[in-house]
VOVEXMI-135926 format. One line per 3 residues: number of its first residue (from 1); for each residue y, x, z of C-alpha. Coordinates in steps of 0.05 Angstrom, whole numbers, plus 5000, padded with zeros to 4 digits. Each point is the difference from the previous one (the first is absolute). Example, Ala and Ser with C-alpha at 12.3 -4.5 7.8 and 13.67 -1.06 7.14 Angstrom:
REM VOVEXMI-135926
1 = 4910:5246:5156; 5069:5027:4987
This chain:
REM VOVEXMI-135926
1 = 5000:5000:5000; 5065:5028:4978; 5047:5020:5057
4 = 5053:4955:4987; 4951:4933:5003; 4974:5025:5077
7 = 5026:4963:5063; 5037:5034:5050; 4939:4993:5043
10 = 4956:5029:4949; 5042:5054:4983; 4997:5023:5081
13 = 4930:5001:4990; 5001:5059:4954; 4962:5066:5027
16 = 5067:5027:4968; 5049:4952:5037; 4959:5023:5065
19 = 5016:5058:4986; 5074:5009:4980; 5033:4926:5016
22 = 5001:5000:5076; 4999:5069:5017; 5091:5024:4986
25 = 4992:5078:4977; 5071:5001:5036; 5052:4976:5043
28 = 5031:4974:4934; 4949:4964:4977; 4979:4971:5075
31 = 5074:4971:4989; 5002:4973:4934; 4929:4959:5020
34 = 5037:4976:5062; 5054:4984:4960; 4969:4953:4943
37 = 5005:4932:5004; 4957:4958:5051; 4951:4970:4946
40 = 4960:5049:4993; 5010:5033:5079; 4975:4935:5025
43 = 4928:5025:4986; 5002:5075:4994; 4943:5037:5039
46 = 5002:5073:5018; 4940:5041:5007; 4993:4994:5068
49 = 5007:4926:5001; 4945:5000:4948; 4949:5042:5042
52 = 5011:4929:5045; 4993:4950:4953; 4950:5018:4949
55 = 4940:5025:5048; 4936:4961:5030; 5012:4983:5076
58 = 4932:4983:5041; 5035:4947:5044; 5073:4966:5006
61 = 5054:5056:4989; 5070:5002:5026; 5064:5031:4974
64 = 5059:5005:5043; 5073:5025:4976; 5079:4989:5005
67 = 5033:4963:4951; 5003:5020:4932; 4942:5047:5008
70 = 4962:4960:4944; 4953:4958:5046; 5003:4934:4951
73 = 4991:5043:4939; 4940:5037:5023; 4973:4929:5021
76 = 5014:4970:4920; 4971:5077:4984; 4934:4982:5051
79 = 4996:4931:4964; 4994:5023:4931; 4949:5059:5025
82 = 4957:4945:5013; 5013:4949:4955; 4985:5065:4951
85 = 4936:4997:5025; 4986:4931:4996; 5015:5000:4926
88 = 4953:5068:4988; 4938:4961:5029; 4978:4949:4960
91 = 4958:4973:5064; 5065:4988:5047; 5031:4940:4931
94 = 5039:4956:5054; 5009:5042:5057; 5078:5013:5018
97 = 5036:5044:5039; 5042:4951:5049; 5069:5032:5018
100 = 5041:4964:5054; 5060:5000:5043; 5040:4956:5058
103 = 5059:4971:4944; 5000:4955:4942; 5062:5047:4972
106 = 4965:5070:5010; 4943:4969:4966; 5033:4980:4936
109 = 5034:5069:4997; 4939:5037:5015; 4966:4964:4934
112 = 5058:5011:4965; 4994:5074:5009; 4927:4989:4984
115 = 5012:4975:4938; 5038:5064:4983; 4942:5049:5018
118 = 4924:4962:4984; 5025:4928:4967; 4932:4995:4975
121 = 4970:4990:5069; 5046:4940:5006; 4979:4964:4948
124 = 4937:5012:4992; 4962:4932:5009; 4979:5000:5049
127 = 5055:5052:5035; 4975:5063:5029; 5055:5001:5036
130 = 5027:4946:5041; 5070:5004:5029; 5016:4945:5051
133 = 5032:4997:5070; 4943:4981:5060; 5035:4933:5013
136 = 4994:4980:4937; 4926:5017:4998; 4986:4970:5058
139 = 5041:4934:4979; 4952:5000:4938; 4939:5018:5030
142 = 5005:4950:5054; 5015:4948:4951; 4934:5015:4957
145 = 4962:4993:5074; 5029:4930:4999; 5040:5022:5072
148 = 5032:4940:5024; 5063:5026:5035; 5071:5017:4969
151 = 5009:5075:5015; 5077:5006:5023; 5022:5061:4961
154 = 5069:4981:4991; 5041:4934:4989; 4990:4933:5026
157 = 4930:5019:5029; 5039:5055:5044; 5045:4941:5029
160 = 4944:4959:5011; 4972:5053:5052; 5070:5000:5021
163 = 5004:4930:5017; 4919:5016:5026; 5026:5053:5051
166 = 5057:4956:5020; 4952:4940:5022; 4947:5038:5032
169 = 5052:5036:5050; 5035:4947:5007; 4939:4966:5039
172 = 4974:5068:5045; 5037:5029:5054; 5008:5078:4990
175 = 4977:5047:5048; 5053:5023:5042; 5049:5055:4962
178 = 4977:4981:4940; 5036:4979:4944; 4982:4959:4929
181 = 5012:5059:4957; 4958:5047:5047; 4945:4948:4995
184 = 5003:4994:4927; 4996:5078:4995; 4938:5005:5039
187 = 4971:4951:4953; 5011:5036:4943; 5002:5075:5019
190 = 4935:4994:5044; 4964:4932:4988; 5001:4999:4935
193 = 5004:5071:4975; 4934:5018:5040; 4975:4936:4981
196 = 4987:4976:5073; 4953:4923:5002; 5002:4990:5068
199 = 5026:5003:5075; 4942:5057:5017; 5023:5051:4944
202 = 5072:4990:5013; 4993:5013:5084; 4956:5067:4970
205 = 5050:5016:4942; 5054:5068:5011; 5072:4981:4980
208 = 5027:5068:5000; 5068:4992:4973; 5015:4942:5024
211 = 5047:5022:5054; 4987:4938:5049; 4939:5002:5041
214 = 4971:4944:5009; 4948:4986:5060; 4932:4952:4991
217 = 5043:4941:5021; 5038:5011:4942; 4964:5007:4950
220 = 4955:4939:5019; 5059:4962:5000; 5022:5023:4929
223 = 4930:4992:4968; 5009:4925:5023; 5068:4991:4950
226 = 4962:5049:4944; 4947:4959:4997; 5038:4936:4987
229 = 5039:5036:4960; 4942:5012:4952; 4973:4936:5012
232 = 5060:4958:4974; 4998:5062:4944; 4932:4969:4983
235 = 5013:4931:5003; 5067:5017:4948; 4958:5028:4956
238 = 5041:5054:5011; 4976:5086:4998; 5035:5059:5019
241 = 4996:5053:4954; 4958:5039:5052; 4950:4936:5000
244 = 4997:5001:4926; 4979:5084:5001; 4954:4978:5058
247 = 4971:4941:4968; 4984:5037:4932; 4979:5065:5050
250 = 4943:4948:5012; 4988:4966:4938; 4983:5072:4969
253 = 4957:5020:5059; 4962:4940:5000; 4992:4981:4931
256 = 4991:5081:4963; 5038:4962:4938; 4993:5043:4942
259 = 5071:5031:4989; 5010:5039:4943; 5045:5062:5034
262 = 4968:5056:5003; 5062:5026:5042; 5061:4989:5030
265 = 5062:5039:5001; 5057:4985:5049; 5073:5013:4996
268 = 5042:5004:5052; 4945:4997:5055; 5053:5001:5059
271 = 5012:4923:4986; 4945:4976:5008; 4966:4972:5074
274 = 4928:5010:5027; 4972:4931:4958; 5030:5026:4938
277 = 4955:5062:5000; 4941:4969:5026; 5005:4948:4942
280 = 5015:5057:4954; 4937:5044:5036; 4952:4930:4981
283 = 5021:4992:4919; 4970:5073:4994; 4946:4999:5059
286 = 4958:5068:5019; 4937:4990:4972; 4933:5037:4995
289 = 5016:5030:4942; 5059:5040:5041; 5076:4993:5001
292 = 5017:5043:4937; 5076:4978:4979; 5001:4944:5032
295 = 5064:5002:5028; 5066:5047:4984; 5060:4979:5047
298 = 5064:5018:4998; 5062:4999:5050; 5060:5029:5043
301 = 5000:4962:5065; 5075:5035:5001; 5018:4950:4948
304 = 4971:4939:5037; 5046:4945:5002; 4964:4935:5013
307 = 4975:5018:5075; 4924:5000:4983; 4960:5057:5029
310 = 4919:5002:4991; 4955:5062:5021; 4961:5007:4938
313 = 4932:5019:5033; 5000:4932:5045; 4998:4966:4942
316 = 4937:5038:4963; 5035:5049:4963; 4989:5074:5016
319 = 5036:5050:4958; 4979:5064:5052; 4998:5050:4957
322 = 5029:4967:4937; 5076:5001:5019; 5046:5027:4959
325 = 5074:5025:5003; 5061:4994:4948; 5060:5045:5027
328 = 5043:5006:4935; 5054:4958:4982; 5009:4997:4934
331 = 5054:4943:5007; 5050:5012:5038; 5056:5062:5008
334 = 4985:5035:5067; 5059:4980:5018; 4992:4926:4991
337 = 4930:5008:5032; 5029:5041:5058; 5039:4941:5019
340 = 4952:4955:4992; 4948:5033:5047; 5053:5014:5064
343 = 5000:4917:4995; 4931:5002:5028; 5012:5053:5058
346 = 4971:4972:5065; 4958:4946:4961; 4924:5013:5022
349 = 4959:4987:4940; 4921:4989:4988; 4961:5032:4946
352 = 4973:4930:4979; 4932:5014:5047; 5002:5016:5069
355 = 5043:5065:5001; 5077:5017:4999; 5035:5024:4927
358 = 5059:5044:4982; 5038:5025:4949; 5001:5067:5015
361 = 4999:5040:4924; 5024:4945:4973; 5041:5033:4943
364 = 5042:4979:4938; 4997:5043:4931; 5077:4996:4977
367 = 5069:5016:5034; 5061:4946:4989; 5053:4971:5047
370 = 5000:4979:5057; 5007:4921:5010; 5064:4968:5005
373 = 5013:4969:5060; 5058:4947:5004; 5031:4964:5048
376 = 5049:4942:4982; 5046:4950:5032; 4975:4948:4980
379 = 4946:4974:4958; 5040:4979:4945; 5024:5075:4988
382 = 4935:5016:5010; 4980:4959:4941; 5055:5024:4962
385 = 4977:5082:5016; 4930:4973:4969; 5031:4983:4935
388 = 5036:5058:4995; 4943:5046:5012; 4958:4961:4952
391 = 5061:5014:4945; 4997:5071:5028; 4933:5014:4984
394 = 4986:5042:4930; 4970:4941:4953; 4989:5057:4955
397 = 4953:5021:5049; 4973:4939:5035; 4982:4927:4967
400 = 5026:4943:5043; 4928:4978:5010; 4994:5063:5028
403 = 5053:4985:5064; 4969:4966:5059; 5043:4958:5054
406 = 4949:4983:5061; 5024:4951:5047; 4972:4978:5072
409 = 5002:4920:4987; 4993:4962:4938; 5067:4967:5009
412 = 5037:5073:4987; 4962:5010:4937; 5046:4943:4972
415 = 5067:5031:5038; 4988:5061:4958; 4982:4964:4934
418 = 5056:4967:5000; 5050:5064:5015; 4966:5040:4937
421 = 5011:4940:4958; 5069:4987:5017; 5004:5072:4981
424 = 4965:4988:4934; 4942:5037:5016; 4927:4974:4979
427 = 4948:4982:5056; 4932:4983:5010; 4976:4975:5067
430 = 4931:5011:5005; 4951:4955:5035; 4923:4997:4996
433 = 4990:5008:4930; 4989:5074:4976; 5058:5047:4984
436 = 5020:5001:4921; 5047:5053:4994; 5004:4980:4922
439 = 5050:4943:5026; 5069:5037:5015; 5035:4987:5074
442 = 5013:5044:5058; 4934:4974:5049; 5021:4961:5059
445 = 4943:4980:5048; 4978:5003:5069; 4973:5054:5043
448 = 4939:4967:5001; 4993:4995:4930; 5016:5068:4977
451 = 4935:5018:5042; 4965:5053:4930; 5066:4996:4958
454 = 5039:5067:4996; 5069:5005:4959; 5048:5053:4988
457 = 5047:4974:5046; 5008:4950:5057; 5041:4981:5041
460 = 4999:4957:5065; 5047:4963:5034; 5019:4948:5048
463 = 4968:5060:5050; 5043:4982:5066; 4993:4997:5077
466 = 4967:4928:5009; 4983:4991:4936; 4940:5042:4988
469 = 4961:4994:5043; 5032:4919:5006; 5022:4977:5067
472 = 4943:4936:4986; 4947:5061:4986; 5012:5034:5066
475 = 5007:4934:5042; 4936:4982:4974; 4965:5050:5036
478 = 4960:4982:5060; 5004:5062:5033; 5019:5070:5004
481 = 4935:5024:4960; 5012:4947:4945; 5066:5021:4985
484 = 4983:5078:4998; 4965:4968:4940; 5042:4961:4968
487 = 5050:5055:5002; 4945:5045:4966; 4984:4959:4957
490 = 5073:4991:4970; 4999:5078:5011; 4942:5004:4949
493 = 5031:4944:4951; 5059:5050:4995; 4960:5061:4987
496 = 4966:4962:4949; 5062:4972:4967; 5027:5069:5003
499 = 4936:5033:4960; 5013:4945:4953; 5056:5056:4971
502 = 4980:5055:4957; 5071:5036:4989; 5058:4967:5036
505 = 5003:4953:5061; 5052:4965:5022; 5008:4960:5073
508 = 5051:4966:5024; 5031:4945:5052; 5058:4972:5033
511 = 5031:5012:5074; 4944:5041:5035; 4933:5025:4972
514 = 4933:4977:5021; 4975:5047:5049; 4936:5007:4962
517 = 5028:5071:4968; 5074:5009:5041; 5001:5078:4998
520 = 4949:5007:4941; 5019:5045:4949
């Protein structure tokens, strides 16, 4: 095949692409590959990273690294591997490599991406590869098995627990310096995430963390209002997400349904709780036959910003021995990164299993300046500093689509769209759908959302004292414990939205600065 018909993905594939592509003879070159435009960066693999992902593994394998150290493309890279070797063996016709993670949006831009390196996979019918967030596979799976319960991901069924909550607490006394929220927490950050039936398990259960200790009384008195609670849940035909893992946890134990994965990747493994990986532990089950690529996680519990920790080895998975470390940043400007990581100083962090993680060697390839830091007197200058650094940037240089504005809340997203337009500049706020930088707009989105995007710039505002962390965040917190995590967790949402930026960062806010980097440089 002549050169000019191969795909991007085939041409990697080259022994003579191996060999000169990803490995810069200089400095010079190093900086014009950093340099080119985030197409084809989004799935670049260097050597290294390819020892990782094209290799057998005889059990569930873990890679762990900061952000921009290239842990979602050497998961796409794992995924083809395999889905290589599906196609090569005429005896595996309808197996697929199953490729996960915790969003709906990082999905769709992780098949995007796909579709730029092994398209063929994708379409293949059936796939070898299939690209889908776990809710969404649970929501369909569930729905095959006939389950009889609305699972409240989002929407009116997340109201309905609401109003659920609000009628079951209304009729139990709570124990005595106890609050609502406090009892709510419990439920869901010890009842449900270790998947706890009844009054026995929970007297037995630890609750390290928690920050309250609460006696036998206590908890006998709580298990009464949880088990109404999930009761009335019943009788509403109503399922927490944790009772739809749990539920189809069972259904694959119980019924050994032929499933056609053959394995599972996961992205952005710090999001997920204990039932996610024990659901994700039964689709691809140990079996006699061994454990051979079975499972190929990936994940930076430094970047974990939806609260959910899981040991991985209470759950079935054991990576001993299969754990792997990214340390370069091939992203960000040490600078930016810099920055980013003195975010996180003081913030204790788990190594997604039962140990503690760091960043230490953390490093970032290129040199650029340092990020601007801006305080205004108000928020409407600051909105007018954001459009003039926007005009200021080099569009000779840098595509619109290539400018990132991350906000906290969803309402700011449409505070800064409307500022650029005014200004006559183009925008695209991004939601759940994938990424098409084809479409011309500076990117305006949440911090949430930019979770696996990078751009060439971003900037951040709205970053003052009581608004990030929000006074309603930190009142919500039932004790001292639980808001040492709240505050880490917005801690960790900035240091992602920060490693969002590959060459210029920009934050800003009015009257005093959060106190989530005062005195970073």
């Amino acid at each position: 095949m002549p050169v000019t018909e191969l795909t991007f993905g085939q041409m990697i594939e080259t022994e003579q692409s191996r060999q000169t592509i990803f490995i810069p003879d200089s400095e010079a070159e190093l900086r014009r590959v950093f340099e080119e435009g985030l197409e084809g960066w989004r799935i670049f693999l260097h050597p290294e990273q390819r020892k990782i992902a094209y290799r057998d593994y005889n059990g569930p394998a873990l890679v762990r690294g900061g952000a921009g150290t290239g842990k979602t493309v050497v998961a796409m890279h794992r995924a083809k591997h395999l889905a290589d070797q599906i196609e090569k063996s005429p005896d595996r016709a309808g197996q697929r490599v199953l490729l996960t993670t915790f969003t709906t949006s990082l999905a769709h831009d992780i098949e995007a991406n796909l579709r730029t390196l092994c398209p063929a996979h994708l379409d293949a019918r059936p796939p070898r590869i299939e690209v889908i967030n776990l809710d969404r596979w649970v929501s369909q799976f569930l729905k095959r098995k006939s389950f009889a319960r609305e699972v409240a991901f989002f929407g009116e069924a997340r109201d309905r627990l609401d109003q659920v909550w609000r009628e079951v607490l209304d009729d139990h006394e709570l124990p005595e310096g106890l609050s609502e929220a406090f009892v709510r927490a419990e439920w869901s950050q010890i009842i449900q995430a270790k998947g706890l039936v009844d009054q026995k398990a929970y007297l037995k259960a630890s609750r390290a963390g928690r920050g309250t200790p609460l006696d036998r009384k206590k908890r006998a008195a709580l298990w009464d209002i949880f088990a109404d609670y999930r009761a009335r849940l019943i009788s509403e035909r109503l399922a927490e997400p944790d009772d739809a893992y749990r539920e189809a946890t069972e259904i694959l134990s119980a019924e050994a349904p032929n499933l056609p994965y053959s394995a599972v990747i996961v992205d952005e493994a710090q999001d997920m709780g204990e039932q996610a990986f024990r659901l994700i532990r039964a689709i691809v089950p140990e079996n006699q036959s061994g454990d051979k690529n079975s499972l190929f996680i990936v994940g930076d519990a430094h970047q974990r910003i939806y609260g959910r920790r899981a040991a991985m080895s209470a759950c079935g998975i054991n990576v001993r021995g299969r754990s792997k470390r990214l340390r370069l940043n091939y992203r960000t400007t040490q600078e930016i990164r810099a920055w980013a990581v003195s975010i996180l100083e003081g913030v204790n962090v788990d190594d997604l299993d039962e140990g503690t993680d760091s960043l230490r060697g953390y490093i970032s390839l290129m040199r650029g300046v340092a990020p601007e830091l801006v305080g205004c007197r108000s928020e409407a200058e600051e909105l007018d500093g954001l459009v003039a650094w926007v005009r200021s940037l080099p569009t000779d240089q840098i595509r619109l689509a290539e400018i990132g504005v991350l906000c906290a809340r969803r309402v700011d997203t449409d505070r800064v769209q409307g500022a650029l337009r005014a200004a006559g500049i183009e925008t695209v706020i991004l939601q759940s759908g994938a990424d098409d930088r084809s479409i011309p707009g500076v990117r305006i989105t949440t911090m949430h959302r930019a979770k696996g995007l990078e751009f060439f710039a971003v900037a951040i505002p709205f970053l003052s004292d009581g608004s990030f962390p929000s006074q309603g965040a930190l009142k919500s917190a039932v004790n001292a414990a639980d808001r040492d995590d709240i505050i880490a967790q917005h801690r960790s949402l900035l240091h992602v939205a920060a490693t969002r930026a590959k060459k210029a960062l920009r934050v800003s806010w009015s009257g005093r600065p959060t106190n989530l980097f005062t005195g970073s440089k």
